[in-house]
Each structure stands twice: as C-alpha cells, then as structure tokens.
C-alpha positions in Angstrom: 24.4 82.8 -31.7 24.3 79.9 -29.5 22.2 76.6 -30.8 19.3 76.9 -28.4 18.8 80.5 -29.3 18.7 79.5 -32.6 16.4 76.5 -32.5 14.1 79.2 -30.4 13.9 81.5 -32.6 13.9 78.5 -35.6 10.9 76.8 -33.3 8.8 80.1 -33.1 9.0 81.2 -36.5 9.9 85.1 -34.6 12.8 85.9 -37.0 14.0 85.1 -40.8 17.1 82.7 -39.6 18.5 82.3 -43.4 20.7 85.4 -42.1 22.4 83.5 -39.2 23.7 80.4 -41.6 26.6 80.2 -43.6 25.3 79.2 -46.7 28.8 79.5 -48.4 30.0 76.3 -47.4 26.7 74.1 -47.7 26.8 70.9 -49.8 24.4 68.5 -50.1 25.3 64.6 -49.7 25.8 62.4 -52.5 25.3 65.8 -54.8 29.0 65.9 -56.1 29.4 66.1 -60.0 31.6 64.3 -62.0 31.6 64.0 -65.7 31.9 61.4 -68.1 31.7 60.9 -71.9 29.4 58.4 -73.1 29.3 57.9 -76.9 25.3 57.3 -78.1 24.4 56.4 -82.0 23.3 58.8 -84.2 19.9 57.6 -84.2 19.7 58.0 -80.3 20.9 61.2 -79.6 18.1 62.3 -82.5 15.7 60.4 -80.4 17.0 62.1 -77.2 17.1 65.8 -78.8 13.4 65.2 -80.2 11.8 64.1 -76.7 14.0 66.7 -74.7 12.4 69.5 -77.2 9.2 68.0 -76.8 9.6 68.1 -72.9 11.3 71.6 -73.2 14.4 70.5 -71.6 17.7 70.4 -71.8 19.4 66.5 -73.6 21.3 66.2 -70.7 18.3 66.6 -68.2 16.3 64.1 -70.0 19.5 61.8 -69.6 19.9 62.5 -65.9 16.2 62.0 -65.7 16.0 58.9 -67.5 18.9 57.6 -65.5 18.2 58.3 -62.1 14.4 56.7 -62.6 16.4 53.4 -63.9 18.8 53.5 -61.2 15.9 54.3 -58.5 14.0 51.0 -59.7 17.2 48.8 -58.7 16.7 47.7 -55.1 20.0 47.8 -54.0 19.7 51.9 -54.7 16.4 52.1 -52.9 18.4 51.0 -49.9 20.5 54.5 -49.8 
C-alpha cells in the first residue's frame, strides 16, 4: 500500500489500518532495557516491599516509578 493510500484511509477512519503495519519490528525510542544490580539495606527493601504491597505493585515498579519521577524533576531531563 502506497503512503497516501494509507494516510487516506488513516485520515477517514474507513478501514482498521493496524492490519497494514508491521508491528514485529516496532520499538519505541529511549525504551531499551538494561539491567543493573543495586544493593539496598535491609531496612529499605522492607520499606519498598511494604509500600509496593500497599500500592499493589510489583518492588521493581515502585523503583522504576520512584526513579523516573526523581529523574523527571532534574531540568536537564526535562529537556529530552
């Protein structure tokens, strides 16, 4: 399918266009995983697991979560 037809069909809402993509071989930007190790105290990972069971999630999402709100406040990673 050529672009235009595409965008047409995308434009007039006519025909489900999730079909026509190759999904396979989508990644997001800036989305890549790597892991790390990061050693906590006792008494923090006990504080971690309490609020994540609190919140009904996961210790690793309320890390991620924590994190990324941190690293959101800095100004120079507003910028990106």
């Amino acid at each position: 399918m050529k672009a235009k037809e595409f965008d047409e069909k995308f434009d007039a809402n006519k025909a489900d266009i999730i079909d026509q993509l190759d999904t396979a071989s989508v990644k997001r930007p800036n989305r890549e995983q790597k892991r790390v190790n990061v050693d906590f105290p006792t008494w923090m990972i006990e504080s971690l697991d309490n609020e994540a069971a609190r919140l009904g999630v996961t210790r690793q999402s309320i890390i991620k979560v924590w994190l990324a709100e941190r690293l959101e406040s800095l100004p120079s990673v507003k910028d990106k």
